[in-house]
N, C-alpha and C positions, 0 to 999 in steps of 0.2 A: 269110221273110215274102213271101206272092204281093205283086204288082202292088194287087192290089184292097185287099189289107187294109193297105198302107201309104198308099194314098192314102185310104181311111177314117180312118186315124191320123193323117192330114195334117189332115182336117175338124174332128177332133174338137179337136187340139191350136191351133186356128185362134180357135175358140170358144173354148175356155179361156181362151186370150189376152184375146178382145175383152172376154171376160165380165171377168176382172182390172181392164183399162183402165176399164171403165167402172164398176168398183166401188170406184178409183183415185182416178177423174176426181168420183167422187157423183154420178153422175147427167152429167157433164157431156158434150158432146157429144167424140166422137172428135177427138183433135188440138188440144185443149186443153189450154197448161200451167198447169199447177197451183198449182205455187211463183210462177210470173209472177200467178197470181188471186189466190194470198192474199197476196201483196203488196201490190196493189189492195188488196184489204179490209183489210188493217191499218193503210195509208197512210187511205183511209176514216175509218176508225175514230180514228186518229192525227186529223184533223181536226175531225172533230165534238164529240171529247175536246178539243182547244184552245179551239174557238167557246166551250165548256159554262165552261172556265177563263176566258176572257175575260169571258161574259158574270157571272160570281161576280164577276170582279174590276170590272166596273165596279158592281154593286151595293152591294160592298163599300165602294166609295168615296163612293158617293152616300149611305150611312147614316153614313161619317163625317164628311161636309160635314155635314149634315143636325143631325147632334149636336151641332159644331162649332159649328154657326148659332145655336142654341138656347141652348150654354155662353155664347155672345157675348151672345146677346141677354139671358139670365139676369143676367150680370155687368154689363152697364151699366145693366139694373132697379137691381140692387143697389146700384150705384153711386148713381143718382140720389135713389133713395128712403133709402138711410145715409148712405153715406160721404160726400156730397158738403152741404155746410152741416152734419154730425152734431148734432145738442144734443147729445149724449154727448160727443162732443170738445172740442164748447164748454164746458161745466163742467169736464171733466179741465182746459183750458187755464188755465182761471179757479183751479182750484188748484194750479197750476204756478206760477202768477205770484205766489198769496199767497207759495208758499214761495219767492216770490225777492224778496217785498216789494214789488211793484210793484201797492198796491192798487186803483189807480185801474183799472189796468190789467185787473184780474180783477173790479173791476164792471163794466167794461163788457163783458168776455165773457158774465161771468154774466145782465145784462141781453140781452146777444143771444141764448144760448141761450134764454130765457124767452123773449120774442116769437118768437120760431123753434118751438117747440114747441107754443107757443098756438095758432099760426098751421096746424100742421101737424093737431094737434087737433079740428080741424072737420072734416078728413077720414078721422079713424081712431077705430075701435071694439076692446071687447076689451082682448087684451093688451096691442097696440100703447097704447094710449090708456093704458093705464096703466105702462108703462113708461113715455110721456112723462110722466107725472104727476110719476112719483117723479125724471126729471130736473130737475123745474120745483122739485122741493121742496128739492134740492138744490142749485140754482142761488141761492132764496132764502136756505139755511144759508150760503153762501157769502158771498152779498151784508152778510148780517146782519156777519159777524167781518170782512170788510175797509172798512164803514162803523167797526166799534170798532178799529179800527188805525186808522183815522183821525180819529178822535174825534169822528164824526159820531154822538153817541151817539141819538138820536133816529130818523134812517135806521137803526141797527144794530138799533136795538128794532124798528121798523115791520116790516122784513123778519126778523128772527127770530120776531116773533110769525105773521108766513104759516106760518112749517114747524109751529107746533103750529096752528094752525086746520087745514092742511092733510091732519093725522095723521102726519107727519112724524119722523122717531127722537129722541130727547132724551136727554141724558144730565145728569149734576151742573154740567160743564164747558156745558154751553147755559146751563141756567137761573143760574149763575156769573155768566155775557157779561149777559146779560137783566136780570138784577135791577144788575148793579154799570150799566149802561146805564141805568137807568130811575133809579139815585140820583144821576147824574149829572143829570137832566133836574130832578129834585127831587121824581121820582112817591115816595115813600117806601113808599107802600101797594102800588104795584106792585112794586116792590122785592121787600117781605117775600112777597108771593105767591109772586115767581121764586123765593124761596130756600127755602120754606118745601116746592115740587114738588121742587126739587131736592134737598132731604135727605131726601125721602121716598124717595128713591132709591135701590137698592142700588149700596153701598160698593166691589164689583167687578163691572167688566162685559168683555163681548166683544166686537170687533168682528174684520174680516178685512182683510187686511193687502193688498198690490201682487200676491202671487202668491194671493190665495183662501185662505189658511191662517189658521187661527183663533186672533186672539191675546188675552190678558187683558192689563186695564188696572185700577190701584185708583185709584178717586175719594176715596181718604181726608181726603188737603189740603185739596182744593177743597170737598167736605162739610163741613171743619173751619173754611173761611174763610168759609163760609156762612152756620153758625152763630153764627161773631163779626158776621157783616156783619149781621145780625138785630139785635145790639145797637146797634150803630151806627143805625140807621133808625127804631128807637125813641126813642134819644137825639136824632135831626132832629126826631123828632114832642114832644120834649119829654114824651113817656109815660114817665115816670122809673120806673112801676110795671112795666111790662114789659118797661124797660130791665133792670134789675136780676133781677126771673127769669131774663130769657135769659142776663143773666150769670152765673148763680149756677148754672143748666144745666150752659154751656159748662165753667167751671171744673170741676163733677162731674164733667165727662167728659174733660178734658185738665187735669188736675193738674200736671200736668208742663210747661205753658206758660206761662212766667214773663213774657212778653211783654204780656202782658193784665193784669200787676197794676195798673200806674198807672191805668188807666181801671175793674180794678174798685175802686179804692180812691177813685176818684173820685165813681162811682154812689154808693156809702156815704154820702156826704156830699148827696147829694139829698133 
């Protein structure tokens, strides 16, 4: 190869080179390292991706303070407006105590839950106001049986007569309390009333028991002593004429009650 055409081949291979490097470098200027720049820009990038992590995590934290504030503040609403004085606890309490006989003890819950709910009453509409209702009517069935545990028969009648003005549940075992209450007082005529709704009554009923489950009860007895105590209240009123019907009733429908002969053999003689 002459002189001339190797130093043309030097030119040409000189270019190539540069042209390489700088197809290398992208554009960058001659004598730039490459691996040393995208270092840089990874490092770069590596921190902008951290800032971006940091700033999620502090967001992340300020929504669950935020929730957090909210759970708090929800729970001592709750607290203040139920749980704290409940009338629903108040009457649970007040039946805790009849079943431990301490009746004195469960009217005066029962009377606190009633002002407590009266009280609360003026400021709730709706369901509220009627769930306190049916507390208040509750707290009266209550008051009514631990006045007749204590033979306060006159209180036991006053407040068992609220739970029927009120619309209140009833069963044979109410108007039972009510009427033997009201023959204790000497009412006779209100007497026969209480007895007379109460065997108008069906013989079994429902109610739901400490866990919600549905259980049956039969009012047969208490229907049965109803109908006698009907004789009984005519015999106070000296009405011999419908002493002796309800006698003459009762026995068609319990034949088998021998307990009642003396007294119907008594009526006979009137």
């Amino acid at each position: 190869m002459s002189k001339k055409n190797k130093k043309e081949q030097n030119v040409r291979n000189k270019a190539l080179k540069h042209k390489a490097e700088n197809t290398l470098n992208h554009g960058r200027k001659p004598g730039c390292n490459f691996e040393k720049d995208r270092g840089i820009q990874q490092r770069k990038r590596r921190r902008k991706k951290k800032k971006r992590g940091v700033g999620k995590k502090i967001l992340l934290t300020l929504i669950v303070l935020v929730l957090l504030a909210g759970i708090c503040a929800a729970g001592l609403f709750y607290y203040q407006r139920y749980a704290k004085s409940s009338t629903g606890d108040m009457v649970e309490s007040g039946v805790s105590l009849i079943q431990q006989k301490d009746y004195q003890g469960a009217i005066e819950s029962f009377a606190a839950a009633i002002t407590n709910e009266q009280q609360k009453q003026e400021k709730e509409s709706g369901p509220e106001r009627k769930r306190g209702a049916s507390y208040i009517t509750e707290a009266y069935r209550g008051m009514g049986m631990a006045y007749y545990e204590l033979q306060d028969y006159e209180q036991a009648r006053t407040n068992l007569q609220q739970v029927i003005d009120a619309g209140g549940e009833v069963s044979p075992i109410f108007y039972n309390i009510l009427g033997i209450s009201a023959m204790h007082l000497g009412d006779y005529d209100g007497a026969l009333r209480a007895f007379e709704e109460g065997t108008a009554l069906p013989a079994v009923g429902t109610y739901q028991d400490a866990g919600g489950a549905e259980q049956s009860v039969d009012y047969s007895a208490v229907i049965q002593e109803m109908k006698f105590n009907r004789v009984i209240c005519f015999e106070k009123k000296l009405d011999w004429a419908n002493a002796k019907a309800e006698m003459e009733a009762y026995t068609a429908t319990y034949p088998d009650d021998l307990s009642v002969q003396k007294e119907a053999e008594f009526l006979v003689t009137r």
